[in-house]
C-alpha positions as CSV (number, residue, x, y, z in Angstrom):
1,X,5.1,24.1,-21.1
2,X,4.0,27.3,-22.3
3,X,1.9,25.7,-25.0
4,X,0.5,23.4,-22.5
5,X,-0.6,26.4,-20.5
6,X,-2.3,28.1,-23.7
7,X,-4.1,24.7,-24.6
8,X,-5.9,24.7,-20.9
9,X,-6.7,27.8,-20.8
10,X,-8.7,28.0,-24.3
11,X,-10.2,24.8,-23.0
12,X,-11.2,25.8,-19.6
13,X,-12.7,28.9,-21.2
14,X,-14.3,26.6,-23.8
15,X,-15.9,24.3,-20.7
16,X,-16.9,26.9,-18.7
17,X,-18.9,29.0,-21.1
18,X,-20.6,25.6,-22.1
19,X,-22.9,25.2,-18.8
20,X,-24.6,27.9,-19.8
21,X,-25.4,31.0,-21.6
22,X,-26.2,33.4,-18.5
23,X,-22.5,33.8,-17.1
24,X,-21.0,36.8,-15.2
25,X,-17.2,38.2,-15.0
26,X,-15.5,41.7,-14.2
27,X,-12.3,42.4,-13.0
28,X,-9.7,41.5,-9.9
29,X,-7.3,43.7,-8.1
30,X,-5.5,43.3,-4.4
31,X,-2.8,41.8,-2.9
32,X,-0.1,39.0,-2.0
33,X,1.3,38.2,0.9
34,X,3.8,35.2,0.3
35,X,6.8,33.2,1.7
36,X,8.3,30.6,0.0
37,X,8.8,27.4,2.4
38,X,11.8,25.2,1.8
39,X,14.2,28.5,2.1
40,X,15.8,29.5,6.1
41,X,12.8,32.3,6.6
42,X,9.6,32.2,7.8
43,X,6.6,34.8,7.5
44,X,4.4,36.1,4.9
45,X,7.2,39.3,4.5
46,X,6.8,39.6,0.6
47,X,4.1,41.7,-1.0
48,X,2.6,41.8,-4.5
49,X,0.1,42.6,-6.3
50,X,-3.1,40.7,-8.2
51,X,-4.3,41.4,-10.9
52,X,-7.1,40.0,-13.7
53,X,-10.2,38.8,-14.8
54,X,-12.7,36.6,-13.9
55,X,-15.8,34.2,-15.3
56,X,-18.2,32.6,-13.6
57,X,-21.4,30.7,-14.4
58,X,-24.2,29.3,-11.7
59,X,-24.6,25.4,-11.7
60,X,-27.5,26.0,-9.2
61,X,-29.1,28.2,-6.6
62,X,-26.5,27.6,-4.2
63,X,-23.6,26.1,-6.2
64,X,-21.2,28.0,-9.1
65,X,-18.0,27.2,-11.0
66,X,-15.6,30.1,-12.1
67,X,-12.3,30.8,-13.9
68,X,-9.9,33.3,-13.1
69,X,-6.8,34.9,-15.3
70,X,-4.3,36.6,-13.0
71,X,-0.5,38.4,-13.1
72,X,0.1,37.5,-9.2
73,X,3.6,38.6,-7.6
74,X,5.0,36.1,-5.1
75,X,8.3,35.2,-3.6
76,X,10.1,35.5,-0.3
77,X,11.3,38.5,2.0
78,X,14.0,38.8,4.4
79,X,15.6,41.9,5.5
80,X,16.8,41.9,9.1
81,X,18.8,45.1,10.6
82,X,19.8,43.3,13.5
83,X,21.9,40.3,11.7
84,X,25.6,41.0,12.5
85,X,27.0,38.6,10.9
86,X,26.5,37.0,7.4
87,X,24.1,37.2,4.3
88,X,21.0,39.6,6.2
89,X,19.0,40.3,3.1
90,X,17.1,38.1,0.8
91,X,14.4,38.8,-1.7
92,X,12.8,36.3,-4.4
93,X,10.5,38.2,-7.1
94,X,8.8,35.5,-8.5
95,X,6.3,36.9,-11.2
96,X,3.5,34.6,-12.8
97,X,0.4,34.1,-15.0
98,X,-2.6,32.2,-12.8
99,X,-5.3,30.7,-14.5
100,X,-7.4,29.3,-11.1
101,X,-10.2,27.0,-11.2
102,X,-13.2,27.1,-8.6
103,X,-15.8,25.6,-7.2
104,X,-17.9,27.9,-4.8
105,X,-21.0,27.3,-2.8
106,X,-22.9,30.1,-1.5
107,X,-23.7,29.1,2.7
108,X,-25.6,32.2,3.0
109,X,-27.1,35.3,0.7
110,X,-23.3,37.3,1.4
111,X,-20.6,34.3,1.9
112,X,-19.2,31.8,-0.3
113,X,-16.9,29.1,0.4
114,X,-14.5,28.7,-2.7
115,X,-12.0,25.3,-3.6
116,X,-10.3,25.2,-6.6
117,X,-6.9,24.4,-8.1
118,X,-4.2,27.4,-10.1
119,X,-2.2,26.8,-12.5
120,X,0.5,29.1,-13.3
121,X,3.3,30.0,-15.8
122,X,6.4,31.9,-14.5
123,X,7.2,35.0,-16.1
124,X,10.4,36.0,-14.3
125,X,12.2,34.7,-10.9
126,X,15.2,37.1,-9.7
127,X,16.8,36.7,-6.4
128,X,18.7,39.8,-4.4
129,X,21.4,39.8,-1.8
130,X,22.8,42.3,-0.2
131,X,24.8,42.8,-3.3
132,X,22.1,43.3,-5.5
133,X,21.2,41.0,-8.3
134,X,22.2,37.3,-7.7
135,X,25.2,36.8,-10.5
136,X,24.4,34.4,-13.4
137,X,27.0,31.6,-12.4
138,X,25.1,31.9,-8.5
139,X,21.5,31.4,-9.8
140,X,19.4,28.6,-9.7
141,X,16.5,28.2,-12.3
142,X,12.8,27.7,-11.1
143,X,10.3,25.6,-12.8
144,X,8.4,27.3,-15.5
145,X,5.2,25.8,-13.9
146,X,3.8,26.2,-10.7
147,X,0.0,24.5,-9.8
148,X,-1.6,25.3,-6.2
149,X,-4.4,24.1,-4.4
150,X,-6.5,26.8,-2.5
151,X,-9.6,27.3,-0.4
152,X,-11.3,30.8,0.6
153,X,-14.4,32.8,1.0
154,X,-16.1,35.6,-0.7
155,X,-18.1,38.4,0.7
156,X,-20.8,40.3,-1.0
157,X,-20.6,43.7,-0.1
158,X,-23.1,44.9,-2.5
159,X,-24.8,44.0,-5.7
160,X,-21.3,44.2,-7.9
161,X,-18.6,43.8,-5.9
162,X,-17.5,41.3,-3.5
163,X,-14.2,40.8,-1.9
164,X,-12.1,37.4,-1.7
165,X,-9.9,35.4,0.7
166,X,-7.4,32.7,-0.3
167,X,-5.0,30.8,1.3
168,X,-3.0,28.6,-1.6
169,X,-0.4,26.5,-1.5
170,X,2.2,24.7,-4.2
171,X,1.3,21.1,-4.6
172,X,4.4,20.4,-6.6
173,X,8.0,22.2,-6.2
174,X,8.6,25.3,-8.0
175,X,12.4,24.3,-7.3
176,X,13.7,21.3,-6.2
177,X,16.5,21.3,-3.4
178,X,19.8,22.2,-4.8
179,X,22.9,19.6,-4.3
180,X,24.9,22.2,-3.0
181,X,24.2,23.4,0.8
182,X,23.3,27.4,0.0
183,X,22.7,29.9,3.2
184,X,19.5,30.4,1.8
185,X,17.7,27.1,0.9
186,X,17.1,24.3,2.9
187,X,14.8,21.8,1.1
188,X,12.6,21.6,-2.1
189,X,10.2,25.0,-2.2
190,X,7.1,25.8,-2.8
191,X,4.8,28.6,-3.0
192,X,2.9,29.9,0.2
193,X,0.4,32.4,-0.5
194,X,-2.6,34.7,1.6
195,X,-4.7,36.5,-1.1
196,X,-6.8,39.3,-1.0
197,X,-8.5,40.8,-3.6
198,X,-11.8,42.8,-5.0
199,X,-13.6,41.7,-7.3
200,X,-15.9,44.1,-9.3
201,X,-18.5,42.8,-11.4
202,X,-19.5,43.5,-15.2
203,X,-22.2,43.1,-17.2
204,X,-21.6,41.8,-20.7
């Protein structure tokens, strides 16, 4: 899988760059907000940070393709003070590489309506209890790779940098549903993510 992952993204790069010679890029930073559906919580309770690069290249006036590399924390949150009974905390780190690929067409001078699909490679997956780390005969492994759909908007805010809005969502499990009835999963999961980051742009 991991090779898999390194093949697409020296090929997307390869595509990308091949529409033209006048491309742009910089660099990302902002934030998570992420639940994980298919476990017993709801709410987008667990931060994280973005983080990466970016390519883009104009196909016309209105219309540009781009390609972004990405650390991105997601996971799931669930700390409630008021339980008084049972397991009351829950936390899944889940920390991955993103490659997303967009479409984006500009509806105005400032706003930009991206589409695009992300595929990612797990780095690490750890889940907490109220005990602390989840022992190794209680843990449950996640697929090494995740792919989401998104859709969001960018803003101009000036000449260089622009800030972006993504929802995205897992289009295949990053677990499937356990045999075994667990107090905190439910059904097969998948990532559900609200992004928003800065992007700065840089002149190569």
């Amino acid at each position: 899988m991991k090779k898999l992952f390194l093949i697409f993204l020296l090929l997307s790069i390869t595509c990308l760059l091949g529409f033209s010679q006048q491309f742009e890029g910089g660099v990302i930073g902002g934030f998570n907000a992420s639940q994980v559906d298919g476990d017993l919580y709801k709410g987008y309770r667990k931060p994280g940070i973005a983080l990466g690069g970016y390519v883009q290249v104009n196909l016309s006036r209105r219309v540009f393709a781009g390609m972004e590399l990405k650390f991105m924390q997601k996971g799931s949150r669930n700390i409630d003070s008021l339980a008084v009974e049972g397991q009351i905390k829950y936390i899944m780190r889940l920390n991955y590489v993103d490659l997303p690929v967009y479409l984006g067409i500009r509806t105005s001078e400032k706003i930009s309506f991206l589409v695009g699909l992300s595929p990612g490679y797990l780095i690490s997956g750890v889940e907490y209890n109220d005990y602390g780390k989840f022992p190794e005969e209680d843990q449950n492994p996640f697929n090494p790779m995740d792919l989401q759909g998104f859709l969001g908007f960018r803003f101009q805010l000036s000449q260089r940098l622009f800030v972006d809005l993504r929802g995205a969502y897992s289009l295949l499990p990053i677990r499937k549903q356990s045999g075994d009835a667990l107090w905190y999963w439910k059904s097969n999961q998948f990532n559900n993510l609200l992004s928003t980051t800065v992007l700065y742009r840089l002149d190569f």
